[in-house]
C-alpha positions as CSV (number, residue, x, y, z in Angstrom):
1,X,7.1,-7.3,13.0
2,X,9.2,-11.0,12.4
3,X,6.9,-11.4,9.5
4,X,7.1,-8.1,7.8
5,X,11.2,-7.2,9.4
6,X,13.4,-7.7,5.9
7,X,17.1,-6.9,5.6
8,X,16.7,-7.2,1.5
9,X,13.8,-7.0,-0.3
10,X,15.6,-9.3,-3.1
11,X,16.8,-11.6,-0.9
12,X,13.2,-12.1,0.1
13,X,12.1,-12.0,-3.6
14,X,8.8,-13.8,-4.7
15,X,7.8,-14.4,-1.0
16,X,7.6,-10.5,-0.5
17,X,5.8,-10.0,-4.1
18,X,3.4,-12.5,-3.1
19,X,3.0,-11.1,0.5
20,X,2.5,-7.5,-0.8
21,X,-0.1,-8.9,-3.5
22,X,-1.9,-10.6,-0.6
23,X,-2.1,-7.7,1.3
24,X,-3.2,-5.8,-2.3
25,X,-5.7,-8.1,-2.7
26,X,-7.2,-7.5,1.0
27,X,-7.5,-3.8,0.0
28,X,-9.7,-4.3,-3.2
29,X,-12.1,-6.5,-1.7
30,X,-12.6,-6.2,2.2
31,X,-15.3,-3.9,3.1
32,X,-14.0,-3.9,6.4
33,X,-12.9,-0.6,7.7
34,X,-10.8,-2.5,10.6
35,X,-9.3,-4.7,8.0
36,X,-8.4,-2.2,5.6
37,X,-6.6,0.2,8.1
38,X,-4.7,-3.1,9.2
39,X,-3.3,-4.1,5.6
40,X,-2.3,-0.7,4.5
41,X,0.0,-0.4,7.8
42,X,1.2,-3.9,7.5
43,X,1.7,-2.8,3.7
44,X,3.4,0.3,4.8
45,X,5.8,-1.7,7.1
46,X,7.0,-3.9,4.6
47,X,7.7,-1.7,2.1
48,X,9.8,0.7,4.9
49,X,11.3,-2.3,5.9
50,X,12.4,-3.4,2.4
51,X,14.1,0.0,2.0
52,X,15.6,1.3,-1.0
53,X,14.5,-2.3,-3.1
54,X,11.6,-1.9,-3.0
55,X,11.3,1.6,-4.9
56,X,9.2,0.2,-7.4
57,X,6.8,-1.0,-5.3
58,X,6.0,1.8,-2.8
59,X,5.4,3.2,-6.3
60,X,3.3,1.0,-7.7
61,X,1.3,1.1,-4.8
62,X,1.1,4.8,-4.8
63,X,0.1,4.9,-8.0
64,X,-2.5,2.4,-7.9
65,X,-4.1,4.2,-5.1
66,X,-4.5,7.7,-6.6
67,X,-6.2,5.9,-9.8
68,X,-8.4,4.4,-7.5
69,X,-9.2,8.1,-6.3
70,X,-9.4,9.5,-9.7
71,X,-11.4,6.9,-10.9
72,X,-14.1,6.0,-8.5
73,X,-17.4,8.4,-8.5
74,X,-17.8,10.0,-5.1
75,X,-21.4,8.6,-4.7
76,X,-21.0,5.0,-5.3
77,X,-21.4,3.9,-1.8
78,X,-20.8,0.6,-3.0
79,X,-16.9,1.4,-3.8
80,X,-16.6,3.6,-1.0
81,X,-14.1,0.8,0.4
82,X,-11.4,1.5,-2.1
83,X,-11.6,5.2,-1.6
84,X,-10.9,4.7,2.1
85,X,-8.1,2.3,0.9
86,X,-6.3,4.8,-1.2
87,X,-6.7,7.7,1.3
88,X,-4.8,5.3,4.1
89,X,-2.3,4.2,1.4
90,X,-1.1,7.8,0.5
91,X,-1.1,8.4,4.3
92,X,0.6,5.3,5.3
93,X,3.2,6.1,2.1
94,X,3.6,10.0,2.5
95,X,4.2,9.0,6.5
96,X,6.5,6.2,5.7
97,X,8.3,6.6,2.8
98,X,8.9,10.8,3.3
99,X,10.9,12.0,0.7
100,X,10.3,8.7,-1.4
101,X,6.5,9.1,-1.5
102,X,6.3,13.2,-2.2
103,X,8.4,13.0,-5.2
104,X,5.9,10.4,-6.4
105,X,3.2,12.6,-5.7
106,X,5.0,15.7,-7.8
């Protein structure tokens, strides 16, 4: 919680960028199930924590995980990783972000 807890998201600046682009980076290349639902709720956090700054980003996010669902073919097993990714990120956003997230998704 220390690591993710922000009072301002600019305050914070390149150092929560680069956190939230480590954490991005997890999601597109772990395979790992455990690992994936860890990152999207540590993703989640920050971004809830981060509050109204960090709009853009819960956006971004949101909207690179419903091209990830439009894009990837339901039998390539081999990307089935990023599918489960962007199911947990709209969950982890819709849950966290409420009103935020479902005008997004409109």
């Amino acid at each position: 919680n220390e690591l993710v807890d922000v009072n301002e998201w600019s305050r914070v600046g390149t150092g929560a960028a680069r956190f939230c682009r480590l954490l991005r980076a997890v999601l597109e290349r772990s395979t790992a199930p455990d690992e994936i639902a860890l990152a999207v709720r540590t993703l989640g956090h920050a971004l809830r924590s981060a509050g109204a700054a960090a709009t853009d980003a819960t956006d971004a996010e949101l909207s690179r995980a419903l091209e990830w669902l439009h894009a990837e073919m339901p039998a390539a097993a081999g990307r089935s990783h990023r599918r489960l990714s962007s199911c947990l990120i709209v969950t982890e956003l819709a849950m966290r972000s409420g009103p935020q997230a479902a005008s997004a998704l409109a």
